[in-house]
Backbone bond lengths (Angstrom), bond angles and torsions (degrees), N, CA, C in turn:
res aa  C-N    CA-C-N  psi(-1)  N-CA   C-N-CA  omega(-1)  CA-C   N-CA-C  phi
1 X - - - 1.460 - - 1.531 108.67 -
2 X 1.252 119.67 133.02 1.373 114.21 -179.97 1.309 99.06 -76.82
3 X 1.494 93.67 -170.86 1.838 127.37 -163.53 1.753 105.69 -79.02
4 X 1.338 113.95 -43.88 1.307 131.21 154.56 1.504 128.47 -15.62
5 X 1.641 84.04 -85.30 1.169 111.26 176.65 1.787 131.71 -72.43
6 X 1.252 104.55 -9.74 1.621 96.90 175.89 1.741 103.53 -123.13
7 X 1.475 117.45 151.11 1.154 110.95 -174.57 1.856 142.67 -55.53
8 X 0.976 118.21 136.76 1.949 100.57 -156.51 1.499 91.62 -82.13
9 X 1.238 117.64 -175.42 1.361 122.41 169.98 1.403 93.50 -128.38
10 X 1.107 126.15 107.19 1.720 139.41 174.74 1.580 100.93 -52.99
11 X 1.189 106.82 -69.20 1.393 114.63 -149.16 2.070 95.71 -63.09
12 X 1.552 110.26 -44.66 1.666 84.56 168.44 1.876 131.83 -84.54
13 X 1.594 88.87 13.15 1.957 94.17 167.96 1.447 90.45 -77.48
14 X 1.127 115.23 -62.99 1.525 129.82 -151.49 1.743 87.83 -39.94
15 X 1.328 113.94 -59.13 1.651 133.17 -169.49 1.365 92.87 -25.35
16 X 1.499 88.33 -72.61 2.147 112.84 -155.84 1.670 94.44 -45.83
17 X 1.706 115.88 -41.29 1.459 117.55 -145.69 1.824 96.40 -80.71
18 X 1.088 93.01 -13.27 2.009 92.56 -170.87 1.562 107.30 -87.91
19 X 1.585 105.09 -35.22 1.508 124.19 169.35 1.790 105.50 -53.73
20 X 1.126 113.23 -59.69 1.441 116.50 173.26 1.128 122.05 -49.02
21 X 1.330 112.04 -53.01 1.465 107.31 178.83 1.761 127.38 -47.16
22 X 1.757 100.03 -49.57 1.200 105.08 -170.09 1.518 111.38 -78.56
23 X 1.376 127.05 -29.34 1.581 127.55 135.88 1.505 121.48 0.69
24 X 1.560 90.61 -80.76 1.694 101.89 -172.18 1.369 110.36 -73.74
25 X 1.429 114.75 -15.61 1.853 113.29 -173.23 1.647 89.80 -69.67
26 X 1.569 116.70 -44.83 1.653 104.01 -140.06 1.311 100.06 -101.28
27 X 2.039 120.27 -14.91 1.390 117.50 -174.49 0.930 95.60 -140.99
28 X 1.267 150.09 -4.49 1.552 146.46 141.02 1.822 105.68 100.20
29 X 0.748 111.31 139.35 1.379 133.70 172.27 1.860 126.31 -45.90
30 X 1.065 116.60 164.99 1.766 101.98 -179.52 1.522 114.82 -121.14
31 X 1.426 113.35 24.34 1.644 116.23 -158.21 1.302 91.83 -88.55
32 X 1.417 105.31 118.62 2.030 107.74 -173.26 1.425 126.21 -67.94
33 X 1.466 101.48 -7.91 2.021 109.39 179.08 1.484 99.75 -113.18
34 X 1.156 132.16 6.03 1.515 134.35 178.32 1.112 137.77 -121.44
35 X 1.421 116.65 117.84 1.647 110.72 176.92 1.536 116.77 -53.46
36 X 1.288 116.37 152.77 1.606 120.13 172.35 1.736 120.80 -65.21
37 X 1.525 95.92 -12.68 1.922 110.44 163.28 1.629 103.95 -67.88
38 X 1.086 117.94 -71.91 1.178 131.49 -172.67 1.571 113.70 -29.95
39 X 1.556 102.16 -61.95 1.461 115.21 -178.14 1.835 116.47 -64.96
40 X 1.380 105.58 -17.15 1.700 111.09 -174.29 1.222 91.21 -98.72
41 X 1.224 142.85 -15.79 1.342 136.56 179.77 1.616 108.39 -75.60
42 X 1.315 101.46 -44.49 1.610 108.87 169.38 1.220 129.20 -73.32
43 X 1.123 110.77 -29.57 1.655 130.31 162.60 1.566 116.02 -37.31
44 X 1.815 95.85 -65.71 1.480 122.63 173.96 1.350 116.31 -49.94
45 X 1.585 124.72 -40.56 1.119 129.77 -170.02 1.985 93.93 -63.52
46 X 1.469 113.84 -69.76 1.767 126.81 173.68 1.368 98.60 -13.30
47 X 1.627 106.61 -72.40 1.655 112.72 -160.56 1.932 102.88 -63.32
48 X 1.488 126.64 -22.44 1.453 123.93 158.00 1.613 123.54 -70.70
49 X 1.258 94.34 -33.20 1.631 100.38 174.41 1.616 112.18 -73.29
50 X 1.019 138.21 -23.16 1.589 139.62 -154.23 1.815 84.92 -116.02
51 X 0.992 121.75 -48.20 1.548 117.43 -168.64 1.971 100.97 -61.81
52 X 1.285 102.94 -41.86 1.838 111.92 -177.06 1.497 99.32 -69.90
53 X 1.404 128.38 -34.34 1.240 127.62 169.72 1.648 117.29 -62.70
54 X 0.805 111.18 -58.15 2.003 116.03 175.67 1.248 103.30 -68.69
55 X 1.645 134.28 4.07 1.576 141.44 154.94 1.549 93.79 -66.32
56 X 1.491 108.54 -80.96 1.414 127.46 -172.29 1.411 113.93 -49.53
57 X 1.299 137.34 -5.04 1.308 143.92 170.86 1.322 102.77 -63.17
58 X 1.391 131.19 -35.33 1.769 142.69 -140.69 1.148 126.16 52.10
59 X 1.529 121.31 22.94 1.760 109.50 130.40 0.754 138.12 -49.67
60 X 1.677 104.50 134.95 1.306 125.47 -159.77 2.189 96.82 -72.71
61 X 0.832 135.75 161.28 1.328 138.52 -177.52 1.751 101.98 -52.34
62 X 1.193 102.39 -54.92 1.621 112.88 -176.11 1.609 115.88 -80.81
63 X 1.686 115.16 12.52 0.875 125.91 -165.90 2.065 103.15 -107.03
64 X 1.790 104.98 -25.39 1.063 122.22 -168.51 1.195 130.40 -69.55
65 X 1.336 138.25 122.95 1.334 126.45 -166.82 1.607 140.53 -56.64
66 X 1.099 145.13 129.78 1.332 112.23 -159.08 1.463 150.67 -50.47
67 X 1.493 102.81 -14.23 1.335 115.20 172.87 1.376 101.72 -64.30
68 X 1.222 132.06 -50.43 1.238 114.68 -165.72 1.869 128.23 -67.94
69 X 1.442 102.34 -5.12 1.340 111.62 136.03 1.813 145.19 -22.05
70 X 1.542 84.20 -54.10 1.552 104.69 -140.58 1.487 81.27 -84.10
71 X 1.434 114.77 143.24 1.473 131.72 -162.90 1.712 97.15 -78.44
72 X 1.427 80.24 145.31 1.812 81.19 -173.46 1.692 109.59 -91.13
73 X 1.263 105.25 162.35 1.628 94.98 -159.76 1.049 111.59 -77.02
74 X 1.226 134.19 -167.77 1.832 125.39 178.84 1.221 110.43 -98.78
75 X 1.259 125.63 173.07 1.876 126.35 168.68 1.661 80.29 -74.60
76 X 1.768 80.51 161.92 1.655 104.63 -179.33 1.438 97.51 -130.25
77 X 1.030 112.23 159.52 1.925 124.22 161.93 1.489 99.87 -54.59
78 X 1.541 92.51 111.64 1.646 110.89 163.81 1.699 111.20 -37.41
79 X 1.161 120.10 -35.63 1.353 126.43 176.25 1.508 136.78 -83.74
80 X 1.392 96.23 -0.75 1.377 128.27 -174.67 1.668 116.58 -62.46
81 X 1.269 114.43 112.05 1.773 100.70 -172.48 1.660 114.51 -131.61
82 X 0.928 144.20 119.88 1.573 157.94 -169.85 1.431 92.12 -36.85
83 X 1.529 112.22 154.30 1.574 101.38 136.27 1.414 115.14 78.71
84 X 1.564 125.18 -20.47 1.167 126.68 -161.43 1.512 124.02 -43.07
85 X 1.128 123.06 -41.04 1.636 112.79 174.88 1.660 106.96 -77.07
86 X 1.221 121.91 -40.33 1.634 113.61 162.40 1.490 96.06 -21.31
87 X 1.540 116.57 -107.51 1.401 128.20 -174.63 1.249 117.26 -11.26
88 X 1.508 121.92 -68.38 1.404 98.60 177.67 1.505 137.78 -76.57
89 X 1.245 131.59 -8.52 1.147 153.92 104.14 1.812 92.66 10.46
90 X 1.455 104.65 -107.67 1.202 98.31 -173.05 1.345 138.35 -39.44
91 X 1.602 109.65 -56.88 1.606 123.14 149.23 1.680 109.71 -8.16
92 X 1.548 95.59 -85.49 1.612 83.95 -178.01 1.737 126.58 -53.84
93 X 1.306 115.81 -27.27 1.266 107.06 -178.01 1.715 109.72 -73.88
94 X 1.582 109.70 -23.69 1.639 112.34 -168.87 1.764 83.24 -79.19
95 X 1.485 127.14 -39.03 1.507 87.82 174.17 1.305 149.62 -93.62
96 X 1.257 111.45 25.12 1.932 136.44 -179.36 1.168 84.46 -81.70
97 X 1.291 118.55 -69.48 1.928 135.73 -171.80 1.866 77.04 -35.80
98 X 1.620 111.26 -86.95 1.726 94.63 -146.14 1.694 115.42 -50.91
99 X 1.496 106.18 -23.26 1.678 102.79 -158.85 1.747 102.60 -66.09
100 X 1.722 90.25 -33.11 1.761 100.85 -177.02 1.371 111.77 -56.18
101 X 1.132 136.87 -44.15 1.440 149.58 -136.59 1.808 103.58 -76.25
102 X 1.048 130.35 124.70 1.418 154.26 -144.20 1.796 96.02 -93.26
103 X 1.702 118.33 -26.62 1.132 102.35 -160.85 1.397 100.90 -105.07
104 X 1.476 113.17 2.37 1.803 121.85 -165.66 2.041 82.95 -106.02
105 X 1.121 118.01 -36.72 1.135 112.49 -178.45 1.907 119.54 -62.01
106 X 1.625 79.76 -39.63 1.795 92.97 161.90 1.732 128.13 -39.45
107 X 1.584 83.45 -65.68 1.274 96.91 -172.46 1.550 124.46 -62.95
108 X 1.222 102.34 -25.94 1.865 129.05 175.52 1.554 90.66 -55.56
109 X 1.275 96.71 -77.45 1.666 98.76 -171.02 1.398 132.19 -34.23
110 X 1.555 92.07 -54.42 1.911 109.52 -170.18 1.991 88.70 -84.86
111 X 0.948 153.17 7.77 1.320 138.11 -164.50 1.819 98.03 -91.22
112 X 1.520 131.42 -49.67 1.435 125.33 156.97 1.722 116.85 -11.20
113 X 1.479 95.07 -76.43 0.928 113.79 167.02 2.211 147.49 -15.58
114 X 1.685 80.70 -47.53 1.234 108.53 -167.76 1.507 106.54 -82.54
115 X 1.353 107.26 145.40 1.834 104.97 176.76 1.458 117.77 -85.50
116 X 1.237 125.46 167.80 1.398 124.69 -149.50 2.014 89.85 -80.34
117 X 0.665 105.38 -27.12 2.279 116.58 174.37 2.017 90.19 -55.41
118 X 1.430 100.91 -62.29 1.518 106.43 -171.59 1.311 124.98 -61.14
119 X 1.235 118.40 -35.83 1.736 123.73 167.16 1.648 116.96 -71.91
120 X 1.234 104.47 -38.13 1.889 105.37 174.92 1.739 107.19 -71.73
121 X 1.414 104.93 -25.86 1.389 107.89 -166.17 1.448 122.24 -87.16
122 X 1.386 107.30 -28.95 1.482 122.17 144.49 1.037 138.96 -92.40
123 X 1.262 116.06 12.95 1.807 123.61 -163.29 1.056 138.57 -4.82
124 X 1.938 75.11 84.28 1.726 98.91 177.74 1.409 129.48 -91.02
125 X 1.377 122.28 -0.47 1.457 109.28 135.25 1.226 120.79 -92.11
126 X 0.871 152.44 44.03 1.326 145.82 153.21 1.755 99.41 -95.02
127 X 1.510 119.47 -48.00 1.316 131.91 169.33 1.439 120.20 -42.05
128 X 1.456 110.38 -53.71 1.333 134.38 -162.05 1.548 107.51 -80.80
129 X 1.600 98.84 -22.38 2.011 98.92 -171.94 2.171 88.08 -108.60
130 X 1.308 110.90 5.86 2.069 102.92 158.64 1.125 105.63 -52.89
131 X 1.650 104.39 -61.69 1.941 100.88 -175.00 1.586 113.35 -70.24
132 X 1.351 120.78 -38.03 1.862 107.55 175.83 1.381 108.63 -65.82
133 X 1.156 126.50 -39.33 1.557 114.57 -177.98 1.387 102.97 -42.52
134 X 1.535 127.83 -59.00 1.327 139.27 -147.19 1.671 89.37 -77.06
135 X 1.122 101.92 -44.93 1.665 101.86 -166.35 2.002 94.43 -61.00
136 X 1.438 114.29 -56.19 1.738 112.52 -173.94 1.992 96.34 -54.81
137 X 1.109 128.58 -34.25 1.503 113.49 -148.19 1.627 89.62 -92.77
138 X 1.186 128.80 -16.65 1.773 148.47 164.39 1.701 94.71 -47.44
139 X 1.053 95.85 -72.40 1.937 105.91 -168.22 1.783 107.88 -54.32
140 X 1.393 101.56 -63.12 1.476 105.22 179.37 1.616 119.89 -89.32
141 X 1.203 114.79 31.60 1.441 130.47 167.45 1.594 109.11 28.78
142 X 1.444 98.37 54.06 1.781 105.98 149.55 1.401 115.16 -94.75
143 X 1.714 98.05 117.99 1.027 106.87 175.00 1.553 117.79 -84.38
144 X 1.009 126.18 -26.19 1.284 129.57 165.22 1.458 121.44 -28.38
145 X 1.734 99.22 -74.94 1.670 109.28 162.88 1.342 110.82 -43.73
146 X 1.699 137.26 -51.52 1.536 141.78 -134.13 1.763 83.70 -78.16
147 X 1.698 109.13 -27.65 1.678 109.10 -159.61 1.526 104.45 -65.59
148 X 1.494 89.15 -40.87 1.901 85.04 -175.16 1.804 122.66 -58.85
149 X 1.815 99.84 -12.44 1.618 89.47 -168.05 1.483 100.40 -90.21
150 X 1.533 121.47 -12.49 1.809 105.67 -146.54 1.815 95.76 -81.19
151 X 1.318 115.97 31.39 1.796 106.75 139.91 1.665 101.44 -158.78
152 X 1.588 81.18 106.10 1.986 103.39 -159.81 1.475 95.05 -78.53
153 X 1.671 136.19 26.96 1.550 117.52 -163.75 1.281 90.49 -77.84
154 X 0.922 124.06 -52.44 1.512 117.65 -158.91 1.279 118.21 -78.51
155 X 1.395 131.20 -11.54 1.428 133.99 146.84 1.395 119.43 -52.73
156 X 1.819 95.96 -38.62 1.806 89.09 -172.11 1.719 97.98 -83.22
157 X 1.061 134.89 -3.75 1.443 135.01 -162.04 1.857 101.97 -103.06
158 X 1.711 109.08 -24.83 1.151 103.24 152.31 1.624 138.14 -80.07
159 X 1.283 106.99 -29.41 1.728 119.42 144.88 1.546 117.18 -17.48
160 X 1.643 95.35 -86.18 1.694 134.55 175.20 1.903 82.17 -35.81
161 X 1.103 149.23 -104.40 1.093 151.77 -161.31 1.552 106.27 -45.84
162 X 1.315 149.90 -85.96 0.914 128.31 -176.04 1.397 133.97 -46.40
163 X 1.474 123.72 -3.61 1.413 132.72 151.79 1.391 109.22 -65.32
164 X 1.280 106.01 -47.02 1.547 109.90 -163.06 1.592 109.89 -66.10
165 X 1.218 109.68 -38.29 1.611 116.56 179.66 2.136 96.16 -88.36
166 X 0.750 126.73 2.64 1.672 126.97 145.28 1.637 106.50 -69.36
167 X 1.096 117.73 -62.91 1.077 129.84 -173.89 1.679 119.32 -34.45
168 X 1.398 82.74 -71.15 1.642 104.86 176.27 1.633 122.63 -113.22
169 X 1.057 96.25 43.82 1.574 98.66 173.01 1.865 115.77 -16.97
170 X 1.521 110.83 -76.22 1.241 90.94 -172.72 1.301 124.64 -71.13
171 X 1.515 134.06 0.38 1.282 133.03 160.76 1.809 112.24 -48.28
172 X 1.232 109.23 -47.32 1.165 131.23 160.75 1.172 133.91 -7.30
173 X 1.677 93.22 -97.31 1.250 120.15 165.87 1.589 128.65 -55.92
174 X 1.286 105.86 -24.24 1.769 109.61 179.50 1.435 91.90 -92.01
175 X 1.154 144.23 -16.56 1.069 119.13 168.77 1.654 129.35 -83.33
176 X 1.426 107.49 -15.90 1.118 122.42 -168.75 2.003 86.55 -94.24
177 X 1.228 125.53 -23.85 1.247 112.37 161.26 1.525 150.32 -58.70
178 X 1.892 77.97 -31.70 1.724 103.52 -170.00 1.422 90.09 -69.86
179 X 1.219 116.44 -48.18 1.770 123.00 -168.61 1.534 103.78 -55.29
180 X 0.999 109.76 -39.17 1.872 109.27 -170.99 1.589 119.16 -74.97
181 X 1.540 91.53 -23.20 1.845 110.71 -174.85 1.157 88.85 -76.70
182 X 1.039 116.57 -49.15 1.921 110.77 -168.22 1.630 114.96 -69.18
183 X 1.547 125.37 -44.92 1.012 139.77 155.40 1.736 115.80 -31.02
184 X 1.241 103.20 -18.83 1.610 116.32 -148.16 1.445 89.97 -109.76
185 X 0.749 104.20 -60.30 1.923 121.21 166.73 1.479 128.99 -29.67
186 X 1.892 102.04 -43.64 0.683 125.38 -172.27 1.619 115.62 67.33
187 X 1.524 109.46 38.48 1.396 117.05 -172.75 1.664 106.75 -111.80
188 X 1.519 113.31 168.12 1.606 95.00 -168.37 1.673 99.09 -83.90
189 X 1.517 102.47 151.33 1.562 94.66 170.26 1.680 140.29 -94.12
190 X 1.156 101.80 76.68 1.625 102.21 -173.82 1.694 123.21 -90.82
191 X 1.625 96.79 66.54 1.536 101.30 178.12 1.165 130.04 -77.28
192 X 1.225 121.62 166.04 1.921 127.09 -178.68 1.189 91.75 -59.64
193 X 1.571 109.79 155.41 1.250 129.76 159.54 1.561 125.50 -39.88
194 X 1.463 93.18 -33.99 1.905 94.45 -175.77 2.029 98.33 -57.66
195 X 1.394 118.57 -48.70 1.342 150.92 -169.16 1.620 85.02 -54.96
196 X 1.159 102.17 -82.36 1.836 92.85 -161.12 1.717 99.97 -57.55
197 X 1.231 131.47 -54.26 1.510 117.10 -165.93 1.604 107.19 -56.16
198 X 1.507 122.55 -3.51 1.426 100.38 177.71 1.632 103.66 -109.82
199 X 1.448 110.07 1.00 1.563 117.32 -173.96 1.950 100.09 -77.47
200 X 1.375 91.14 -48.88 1.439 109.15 -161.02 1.622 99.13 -78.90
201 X 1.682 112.78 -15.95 1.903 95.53 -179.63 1.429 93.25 -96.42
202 X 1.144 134.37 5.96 1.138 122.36 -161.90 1.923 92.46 -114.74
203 X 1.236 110.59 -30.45 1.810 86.55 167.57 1.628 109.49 -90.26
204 X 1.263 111.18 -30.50 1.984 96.95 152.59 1.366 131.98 -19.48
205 X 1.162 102.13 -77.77 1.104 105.17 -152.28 1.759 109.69 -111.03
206 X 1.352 98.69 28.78 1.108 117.81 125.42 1.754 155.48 -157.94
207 X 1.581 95.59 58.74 0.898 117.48 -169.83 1.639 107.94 -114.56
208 X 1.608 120.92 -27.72 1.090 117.26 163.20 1.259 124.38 -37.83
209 X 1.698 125.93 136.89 1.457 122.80 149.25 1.521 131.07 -136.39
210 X 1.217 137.49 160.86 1.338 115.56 -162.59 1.754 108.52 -110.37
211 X 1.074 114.40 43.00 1.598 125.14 158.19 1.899 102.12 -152.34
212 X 1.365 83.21 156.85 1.700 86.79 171.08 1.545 90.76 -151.46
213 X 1.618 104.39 159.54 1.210 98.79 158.71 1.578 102.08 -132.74
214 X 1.214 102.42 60.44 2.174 115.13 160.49 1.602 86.04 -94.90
215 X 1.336 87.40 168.14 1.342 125.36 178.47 1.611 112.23 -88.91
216 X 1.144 104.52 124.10 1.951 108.38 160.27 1.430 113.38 -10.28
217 X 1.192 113.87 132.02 1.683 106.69 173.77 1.456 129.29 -67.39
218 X 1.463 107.29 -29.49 1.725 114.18 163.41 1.616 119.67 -57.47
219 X 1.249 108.24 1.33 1.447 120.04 -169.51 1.478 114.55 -68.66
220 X 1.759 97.79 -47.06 1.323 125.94 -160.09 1.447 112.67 -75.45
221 X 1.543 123.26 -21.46 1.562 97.01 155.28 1.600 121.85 -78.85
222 X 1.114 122.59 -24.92 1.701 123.07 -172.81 1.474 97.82 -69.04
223 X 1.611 118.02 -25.16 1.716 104.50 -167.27 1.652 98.27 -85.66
224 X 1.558 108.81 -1.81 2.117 94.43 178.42 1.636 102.14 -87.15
225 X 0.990 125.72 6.33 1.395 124.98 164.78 1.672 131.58 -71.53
């Protein structure tokens, strides 16, 4: 049964939505294009929307559950972010980790090198601008961006892969073929592991981008209403 269709219980959204808030006030949120203002602002709106709803129920005032009491929080500075010296703190340490890393240094090197087929085909700037992003959002103290690096594994694991497909180009490429023949076929694709780890690094790591225009993720329950 959808969300729609069966009855909500206000008074434990309202719960979850007050719980959230103070979450993201004191340890901040993980939405990678959004300040932690942004997201409590939307938050706030939920905990106004669910409180006007248990109005419209026709409880009587003394009829209302206690949360709906509890003072609703204030707007915050859209720019407002938890934690802030944590983050950069980390930031800088996630970028020693990337500058150190042997396989981003690789790719720096051999990228001259590479033909204009070979850089789109491995997307090696998209790779090569993980560490400048971090390095530009370092200088102009976005913490937003700095949030996404402080656990760099999977940056360095996109490194580790775009060396590896330097390495072995046509390992690569036939695999990224076999997948397309089959696609082509219209047959299901159940490839070896070698097959999916180069299917799956290859829409990784380049699928990242550093603007969006989606909405905050706290957004998405108030918009099923």
């Amino acid at each position: 049964m959808s969300r729609k269709n069966r009855e909500i219980n206000y008074a434990a959204e309202l719960e979850k939505s007050y719980a959230r808030w103070d979450e993201v006030f004191t340890k901040g949120g993980s939405d990678p294009f959004w300040s932690d203002g942004v997201s409590l602002n939307l938050i706030r709106n939920h905990i106004l929307y669910y409180k006007e709803q248990l109005e419209n129920q026709g409880n009587s005032l003394f009829g209302l559950p206690d949360v709906y009491y509890r003072e609703t929080p204030p707007e915050v500075d859209p720019n407002y972010m938890a934690r802030p010296n944590e983050i950069r703190e980390n930031a800088r340490k996630a970028m020693e980790i990337i500058d150190a890393d042997e396989n981003l240094k690789f790719v720096r090197e051999q990228a001259p090198s590479l033909s204009e087929a070979q850089l789109k085909q491995f997307c090696i700037a998209a790779i090569i601008n993980y560490a400048e992003n971090l390095r530009r959002a370092i200088a102009e103290d976005d913490l937003v961006i700095m949030r996404r690096y402080e656990h760099p594994d999977s940056y360095l694991e996109s490194f580790e892969s775009a060396a590896m497909r330097i390495r072995d180009p046509e390992r690569f490429a036939e695999g990224i073929m076999r997948v397309q023949r089959r696609i082509n076929d219209n047959l299901t694709v159940c490839d070896p592991e070698d097959d999916e780890e180069l299917e799956d690094d290859f829409e990784e790591d380049c699928s990242e981008t550093e603007q969006s225009e989606s909405e905050p993720e706290e957004d998405f329950q108030l918009r099923l209403f």
